[in-house]
C-alpha positions as CSV (number, residue, x, y, z in Angstrom):
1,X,24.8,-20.4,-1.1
2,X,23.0,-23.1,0.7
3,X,22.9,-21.0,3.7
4,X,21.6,-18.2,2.0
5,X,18.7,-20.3,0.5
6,X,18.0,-21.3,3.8
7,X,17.8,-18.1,5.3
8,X,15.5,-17.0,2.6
9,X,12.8,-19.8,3.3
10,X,12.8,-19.4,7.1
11,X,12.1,-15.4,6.9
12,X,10.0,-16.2,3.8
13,X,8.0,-18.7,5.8
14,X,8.1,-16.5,8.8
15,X,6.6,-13.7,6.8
16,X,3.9,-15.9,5.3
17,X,2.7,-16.7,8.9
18,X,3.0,-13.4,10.2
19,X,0.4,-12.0,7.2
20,X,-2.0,-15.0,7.9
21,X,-1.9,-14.4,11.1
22,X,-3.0,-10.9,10.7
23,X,-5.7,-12.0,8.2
24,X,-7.2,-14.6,10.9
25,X,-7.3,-11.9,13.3
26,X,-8.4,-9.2,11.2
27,X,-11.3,-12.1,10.3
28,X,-12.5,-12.2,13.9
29,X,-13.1,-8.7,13.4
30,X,-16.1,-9.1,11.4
31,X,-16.4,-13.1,12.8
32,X,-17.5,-11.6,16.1
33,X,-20.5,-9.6,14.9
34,X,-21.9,-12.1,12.6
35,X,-24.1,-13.9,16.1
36,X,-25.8,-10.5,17.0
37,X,-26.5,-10.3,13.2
38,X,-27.8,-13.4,13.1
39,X,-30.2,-12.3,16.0
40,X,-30.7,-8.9,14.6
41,X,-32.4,-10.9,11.5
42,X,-34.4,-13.3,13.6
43,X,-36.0,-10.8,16.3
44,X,-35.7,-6.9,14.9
45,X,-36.6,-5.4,11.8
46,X,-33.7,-3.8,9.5
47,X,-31.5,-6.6,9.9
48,X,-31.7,-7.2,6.0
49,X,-29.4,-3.7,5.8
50,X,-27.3,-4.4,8.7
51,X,-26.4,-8.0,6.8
52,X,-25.8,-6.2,3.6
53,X,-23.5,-3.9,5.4
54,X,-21.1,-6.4,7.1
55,X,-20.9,-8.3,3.6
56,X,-19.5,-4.9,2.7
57,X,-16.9,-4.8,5.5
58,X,-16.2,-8.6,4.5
59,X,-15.2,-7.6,1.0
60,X,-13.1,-4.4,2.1
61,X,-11.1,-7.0,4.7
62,X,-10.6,-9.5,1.9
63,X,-9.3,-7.1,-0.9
64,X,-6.9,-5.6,2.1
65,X,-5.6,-9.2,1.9
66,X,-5.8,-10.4,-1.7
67,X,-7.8,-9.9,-4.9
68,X,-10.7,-7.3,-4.8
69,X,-14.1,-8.9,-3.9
70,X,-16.0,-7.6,-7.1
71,X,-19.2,-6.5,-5.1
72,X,-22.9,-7.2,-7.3
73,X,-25.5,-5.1,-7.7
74,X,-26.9,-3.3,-4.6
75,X,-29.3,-5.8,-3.2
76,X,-32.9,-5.1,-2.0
77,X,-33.1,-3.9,1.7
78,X,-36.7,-4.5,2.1
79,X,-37.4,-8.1,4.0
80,X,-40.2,-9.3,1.7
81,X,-37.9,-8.7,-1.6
82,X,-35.1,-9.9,0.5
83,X,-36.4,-13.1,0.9
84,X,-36.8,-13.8,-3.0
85,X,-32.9,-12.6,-4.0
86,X,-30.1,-14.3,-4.8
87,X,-27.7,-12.0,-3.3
88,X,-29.1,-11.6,-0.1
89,X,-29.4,-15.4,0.4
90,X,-25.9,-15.7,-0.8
91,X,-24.8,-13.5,2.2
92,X,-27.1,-15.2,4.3
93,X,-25.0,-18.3,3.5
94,X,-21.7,-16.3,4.6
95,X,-22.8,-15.1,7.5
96,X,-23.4,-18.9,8.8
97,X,-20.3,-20.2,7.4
98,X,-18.3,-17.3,8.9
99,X,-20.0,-17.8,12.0
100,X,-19.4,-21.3,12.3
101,X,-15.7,-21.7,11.0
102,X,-14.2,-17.5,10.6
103,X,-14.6,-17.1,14.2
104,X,-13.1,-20.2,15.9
105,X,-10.5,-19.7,13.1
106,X,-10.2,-16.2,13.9
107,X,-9.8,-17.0,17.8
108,X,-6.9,-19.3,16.8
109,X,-5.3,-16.4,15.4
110,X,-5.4,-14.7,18.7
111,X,-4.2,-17.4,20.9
112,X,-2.1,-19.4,19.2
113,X,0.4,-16.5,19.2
114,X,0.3,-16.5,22.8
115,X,0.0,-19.9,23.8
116,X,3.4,-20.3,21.9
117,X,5.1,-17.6,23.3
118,X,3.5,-18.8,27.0
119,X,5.3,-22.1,26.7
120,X,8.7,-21.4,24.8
121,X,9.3,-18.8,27.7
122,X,8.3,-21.0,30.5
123,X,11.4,-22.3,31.5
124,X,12.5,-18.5,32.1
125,X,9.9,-18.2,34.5
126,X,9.4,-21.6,35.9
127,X,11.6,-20.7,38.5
128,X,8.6,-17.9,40.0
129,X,5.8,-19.9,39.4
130,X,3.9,-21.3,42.4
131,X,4.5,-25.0,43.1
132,X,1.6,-26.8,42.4
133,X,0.3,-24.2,39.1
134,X,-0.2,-25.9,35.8
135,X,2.6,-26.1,33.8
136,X,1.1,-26.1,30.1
137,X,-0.6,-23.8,28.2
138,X,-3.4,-26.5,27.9
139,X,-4.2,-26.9,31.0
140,X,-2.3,-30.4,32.2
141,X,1.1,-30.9,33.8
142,X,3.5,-29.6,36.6
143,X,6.6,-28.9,36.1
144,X,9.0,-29.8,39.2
145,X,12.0,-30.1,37.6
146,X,14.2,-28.9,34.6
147,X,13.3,-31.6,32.4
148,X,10.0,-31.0,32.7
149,X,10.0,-27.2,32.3
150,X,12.2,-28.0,28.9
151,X,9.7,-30.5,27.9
152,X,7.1,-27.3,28.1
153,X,9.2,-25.2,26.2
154,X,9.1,-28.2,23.5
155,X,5.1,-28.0,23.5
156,X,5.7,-23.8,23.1
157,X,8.2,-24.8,19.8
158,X,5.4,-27.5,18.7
159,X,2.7,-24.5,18.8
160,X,5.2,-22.4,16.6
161,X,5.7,-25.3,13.9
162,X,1.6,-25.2,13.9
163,X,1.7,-21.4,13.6
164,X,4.2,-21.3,10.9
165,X,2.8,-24.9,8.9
166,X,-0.7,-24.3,9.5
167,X,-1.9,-21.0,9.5
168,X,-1.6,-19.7,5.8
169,X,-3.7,-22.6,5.1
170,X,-6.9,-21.4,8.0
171,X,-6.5,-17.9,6.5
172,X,-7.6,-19.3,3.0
173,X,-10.3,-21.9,4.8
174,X,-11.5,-18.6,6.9
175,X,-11.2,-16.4,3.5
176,X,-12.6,-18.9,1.3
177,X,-16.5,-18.7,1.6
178,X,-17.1,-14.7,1.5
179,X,-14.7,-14.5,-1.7
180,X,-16.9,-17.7,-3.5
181,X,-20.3,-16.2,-1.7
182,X,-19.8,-12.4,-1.3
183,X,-18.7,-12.2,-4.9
184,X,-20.6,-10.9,-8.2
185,X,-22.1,-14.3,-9.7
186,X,-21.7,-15.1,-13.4
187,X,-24.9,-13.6,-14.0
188,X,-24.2,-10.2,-12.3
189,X,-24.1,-7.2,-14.4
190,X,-20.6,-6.0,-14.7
191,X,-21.2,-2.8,-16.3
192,X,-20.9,-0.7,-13.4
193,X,-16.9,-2.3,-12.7
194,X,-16.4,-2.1,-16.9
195,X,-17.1,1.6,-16.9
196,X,-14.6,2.1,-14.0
197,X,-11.8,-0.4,-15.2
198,X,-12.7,2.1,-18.3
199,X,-12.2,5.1,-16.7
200,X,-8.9,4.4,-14.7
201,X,-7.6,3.2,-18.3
202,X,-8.5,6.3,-19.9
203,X,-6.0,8.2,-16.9
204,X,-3.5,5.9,-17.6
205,X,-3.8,7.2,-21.3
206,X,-4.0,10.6,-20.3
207,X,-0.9,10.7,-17.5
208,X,1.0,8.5,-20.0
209,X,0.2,11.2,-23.0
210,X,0.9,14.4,-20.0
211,X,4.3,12.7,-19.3
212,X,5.5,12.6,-22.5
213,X,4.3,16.0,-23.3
214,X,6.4,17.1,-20.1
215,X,9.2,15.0,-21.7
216,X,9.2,16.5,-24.9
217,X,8.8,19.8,-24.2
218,X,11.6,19.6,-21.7
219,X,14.0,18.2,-24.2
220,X,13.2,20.6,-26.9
221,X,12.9,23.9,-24.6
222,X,15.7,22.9,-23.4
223,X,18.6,20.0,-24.2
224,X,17.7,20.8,-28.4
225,X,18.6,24.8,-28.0
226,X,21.8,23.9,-25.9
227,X,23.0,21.3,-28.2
228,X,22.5,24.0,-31.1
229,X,24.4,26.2,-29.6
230,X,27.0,23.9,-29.0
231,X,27.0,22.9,-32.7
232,X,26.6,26.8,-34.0
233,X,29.8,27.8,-31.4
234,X,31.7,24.8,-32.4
235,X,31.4,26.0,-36.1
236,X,32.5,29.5,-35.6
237,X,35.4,28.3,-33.5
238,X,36.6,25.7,-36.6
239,X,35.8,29.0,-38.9
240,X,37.9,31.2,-36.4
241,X,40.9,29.1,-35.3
242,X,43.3,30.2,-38.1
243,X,42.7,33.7,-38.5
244,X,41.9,34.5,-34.1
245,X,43.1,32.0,-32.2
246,X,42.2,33.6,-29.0
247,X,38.4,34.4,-30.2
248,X,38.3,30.5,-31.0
249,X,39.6,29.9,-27.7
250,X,36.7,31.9,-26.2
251,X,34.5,30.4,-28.5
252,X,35.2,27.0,-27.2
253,X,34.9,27.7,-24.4
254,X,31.7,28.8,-24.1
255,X,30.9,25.9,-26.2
256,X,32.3,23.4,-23.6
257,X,29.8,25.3,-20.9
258,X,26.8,25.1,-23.2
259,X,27.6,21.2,-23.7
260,X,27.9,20.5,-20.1
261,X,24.5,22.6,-19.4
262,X,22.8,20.4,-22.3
263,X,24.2,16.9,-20.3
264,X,23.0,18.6,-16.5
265,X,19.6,18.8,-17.9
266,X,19.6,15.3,-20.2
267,X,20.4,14.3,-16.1
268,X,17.3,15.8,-14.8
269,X,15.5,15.0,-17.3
270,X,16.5,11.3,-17.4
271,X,15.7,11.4,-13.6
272,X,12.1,12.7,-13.8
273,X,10.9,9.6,-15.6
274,X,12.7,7.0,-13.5
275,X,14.6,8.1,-10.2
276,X,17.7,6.1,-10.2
277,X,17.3,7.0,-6.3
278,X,14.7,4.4,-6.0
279,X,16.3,1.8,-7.3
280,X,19.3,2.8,-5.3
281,X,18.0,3.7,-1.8
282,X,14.2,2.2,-1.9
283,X,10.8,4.6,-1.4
284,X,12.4,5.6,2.1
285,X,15.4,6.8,0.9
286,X,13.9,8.4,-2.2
287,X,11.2,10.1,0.1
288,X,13.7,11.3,2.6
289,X,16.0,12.8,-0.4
290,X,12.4,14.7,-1.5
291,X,12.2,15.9,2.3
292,X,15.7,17.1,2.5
293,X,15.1,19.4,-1.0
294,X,11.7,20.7,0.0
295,X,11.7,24.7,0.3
296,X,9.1,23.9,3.5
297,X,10.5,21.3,6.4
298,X,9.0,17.6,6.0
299,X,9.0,14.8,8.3
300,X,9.4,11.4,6.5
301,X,7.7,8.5,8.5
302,X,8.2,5.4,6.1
303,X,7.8,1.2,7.2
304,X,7.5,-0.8,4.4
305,X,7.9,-4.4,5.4
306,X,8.9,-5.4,1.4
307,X,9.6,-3.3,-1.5
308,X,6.3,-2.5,-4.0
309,X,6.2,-2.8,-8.3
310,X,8.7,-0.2,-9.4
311,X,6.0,1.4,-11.6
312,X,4.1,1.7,-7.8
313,X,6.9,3.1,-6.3
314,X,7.9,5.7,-8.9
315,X,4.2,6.9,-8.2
316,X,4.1,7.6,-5.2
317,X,7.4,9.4,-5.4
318,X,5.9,11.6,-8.0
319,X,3.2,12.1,-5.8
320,X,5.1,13.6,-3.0
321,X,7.5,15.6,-5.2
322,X,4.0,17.2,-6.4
323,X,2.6,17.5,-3.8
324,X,5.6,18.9,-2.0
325,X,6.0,21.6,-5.1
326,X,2.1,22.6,-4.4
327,X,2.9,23.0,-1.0
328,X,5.9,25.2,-1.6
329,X,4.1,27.4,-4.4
330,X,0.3,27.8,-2.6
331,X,-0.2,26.4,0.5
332,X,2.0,29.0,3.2
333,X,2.6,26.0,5.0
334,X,5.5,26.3,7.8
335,X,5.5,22.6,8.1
336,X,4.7,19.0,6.0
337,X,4.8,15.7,6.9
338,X,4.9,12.2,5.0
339,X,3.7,8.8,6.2
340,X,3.9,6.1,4.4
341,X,2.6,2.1,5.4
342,X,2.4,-1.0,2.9
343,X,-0.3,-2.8,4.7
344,X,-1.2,-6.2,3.2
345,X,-1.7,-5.7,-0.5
346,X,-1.5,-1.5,-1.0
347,X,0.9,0.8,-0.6
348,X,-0.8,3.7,1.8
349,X,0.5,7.4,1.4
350,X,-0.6,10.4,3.5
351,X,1.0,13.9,2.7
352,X,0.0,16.6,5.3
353,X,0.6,20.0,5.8
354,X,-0.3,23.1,8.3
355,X,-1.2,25.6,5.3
356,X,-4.0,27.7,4.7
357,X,-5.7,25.1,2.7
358,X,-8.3,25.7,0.3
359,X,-6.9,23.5,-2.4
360,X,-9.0,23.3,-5.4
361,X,-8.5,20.3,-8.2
362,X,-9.6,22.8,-10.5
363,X,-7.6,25.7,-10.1
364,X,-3.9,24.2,-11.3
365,X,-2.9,22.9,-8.1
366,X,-1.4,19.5,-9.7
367,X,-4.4,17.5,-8.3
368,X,-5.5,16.8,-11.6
369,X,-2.2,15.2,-12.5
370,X,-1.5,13.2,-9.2
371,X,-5.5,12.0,-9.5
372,X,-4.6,10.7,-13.5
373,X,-1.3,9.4,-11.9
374,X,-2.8,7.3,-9.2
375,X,-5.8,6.2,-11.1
376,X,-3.5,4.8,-13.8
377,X,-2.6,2.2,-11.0
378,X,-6.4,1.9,-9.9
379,X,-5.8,3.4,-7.1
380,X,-7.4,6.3,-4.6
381,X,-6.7,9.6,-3.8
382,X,-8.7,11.3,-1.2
383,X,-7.9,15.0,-0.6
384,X,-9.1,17.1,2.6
385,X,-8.6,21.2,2.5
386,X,-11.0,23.1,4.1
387,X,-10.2,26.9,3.6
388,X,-8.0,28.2,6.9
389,X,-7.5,24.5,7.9
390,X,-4.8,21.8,6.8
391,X,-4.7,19.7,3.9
392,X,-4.2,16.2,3.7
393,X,-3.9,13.7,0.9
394,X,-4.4,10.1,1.1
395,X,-3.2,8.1,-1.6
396,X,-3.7,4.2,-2.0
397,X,-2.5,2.0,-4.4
398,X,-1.6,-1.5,-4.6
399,X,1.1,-2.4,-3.8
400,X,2.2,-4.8,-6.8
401,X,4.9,-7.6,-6.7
């Protein structure tokens, strides 16, 4: 048990690092541009809109790794109402902080990585290094013996304790000031974000009241008229066993195949509101078990570094089983393909295929119910078909505990 614990907090440390790693570095993304913004402002005109648009990219990289930035209203672009609004002095604010801490932070993120695996590796190279070169990653030391080419390989493990001790704690220091500065303040009107959060509960009503529609109907249409025909057949057998044994016989019989029809579909039905495949196999296995059944041949590319909310996951496997049925029924496709990433905080889903395209939200493709579906989870669903060309749909949603 102990070791297991163990093993649990190294790969859950390990993991921790490896995700604020990729927020420092995707930090110096935007850390990089904010000095020619800076300039743009001083010397050229328009550099009002070119600050509001890399507060923009700030937010979209900060919800990728946490909570959603909750953008205000648009602020003004002209320089002279610029200079009077709180927004735009607000990002003004970012911009120097991320200049002066996101992008030494963000460097760190870069070479730390490298450093450590420079100096854990160096005694497997030592021997091919030129007498007199530095030994360290820092710049100081030769190594002319064993010893000292171990004692470098201690510095490369000291830059991993860093990495793995340190770095979750520079991705919130880097993170921290666009998510207090970039955010809607207490005074900010909301209405625009209330209407949505509004909206996507409204889907949620609707796919919730559509799948239990689906549910019902499927039981009644179904499951009810075999189990009365079970009960009708099991009736005339009990009426007929003492006067025609043999026509009870038959009776039964045909009672026995109406009862196991009833529990087939009770199965399927049972199955369309929570694949047990998903609990069993994960979204991978579930999606490749979709693949394998689809009338057209799918290619299933899945990496999924941890497992999404349940409720996320049985989603997007309704997704591709609709989507794969639309491409069966309309598309003429010879070929689909699914990819599938979790990245950060969302789960991203991309169904392709070679069909005629032409898909229209309107016309009963199922868009309509995959759209209610994925907004339910306040997620988005962006769906290319130009007529004679392919049609993709890109689904994200986040990902959930």
């Amino acid at each position: 048990m102990a070791t297991t614990d163990v093993k649990s907090l190294v790969v859950g440390t390990a993991t921790t690092a490896a995700a604020a790693l990729g927020q420092l570095v995707s930090g110096l993304g935007t850390a990089v541009l904010t000095p020619f913004v800076l300039l743009w402002l001083v010397l050229a005109p328009g550099g009002v809109r070119v600050l509001h648009a890399l507060a923009g990219m700030e937010r979209t990289r900060l919800a990728r790794w946490g909570p959603e930035v909750i953008a205000p209203a648009p602020p003004p672009a002209r320089l002279r109402a610029a200079l009077t609004d709180p927004t735009t002095r607000r990002e003004l604010r970012w911009l120097l902080r991320h200049l002066a801490v996101g992008l030494p932070l963000g460097l760190l993120g870069f070479v730390l990585p490298a450093v450590a695996v420079r100096d854990t590796a160096f005694p497997l190279y030592w021997p091919l290094a030129p007498t007199d070169a530095t030994a360290t990653s820092i710049g100081i030391g030769n190594a002319h013996s064993w010893p000292d080419a171990l004692a470098v390989a201690l510095l490369g493990v000291g830059w991993i304790a860093i990495i793995l001790g340190l770095t979750p704690a520079m991705a919130r220091l880097q993170a921290n000031p666009g998510r207090r500065l970039l955010s809607a303040g207490p005074d900010a009107d909301l209405s625009l974000r209330i209407a949505e959060l509004t909206a996507t509960r409204a889907a949620a009503l609707d796919a919730h009241a559509v799948e239990l529609r689906r549910i019902e109907r499927s039981l009644h249409d179904g499951t009810q008229n075999r189990i009365v025909t079970v009960t009708v057949l099991l009736g005339a057998a009990r009426r007929m066993v003492a006067r025609d044994p043999a026509g009870a016989d038959e009776l039964l019989e045909r009672a026995q195949s109406a009862a196991e029809q009833a529990l087939a579909e009770l199965r399927t039905v049972s199955r369309s509101i929570l694949p047990p495949v998903l609990a069993d196999r994960g979204l991978a296995g579930a999606l490749t078990g979709l693949a394998a059944e689809s009338a057209v041949p799918c290619k299933v590319d899945v990496e999924m570094d941890r497992r999404c909310a349940a409720s996320v996951e049985a989603t997007a496997y309704f997704v591709v089983a609709e989507a794969l049925t639309n491409i069966a029924k309309h598309s003429g496709a010879g070929e689909a393909a699914i990819t599938v990433r979790a990245t950060g905080p969302h789960l991203l889903l991309r169904i392709t295929d070679d069909g005629r395209g032409g898909a229209d939200e309107s016309g009963g493709s199922g868009l309509t119910g995959i759209r209610n579906r994925v907004a339910a989870h306040d997620g988005t669903l962006r769906v290319t078909s130009p007529v004679g060309g392919p049609t993709v749909l890109e689904v994200e949603l986040p990902c959930g505990a």
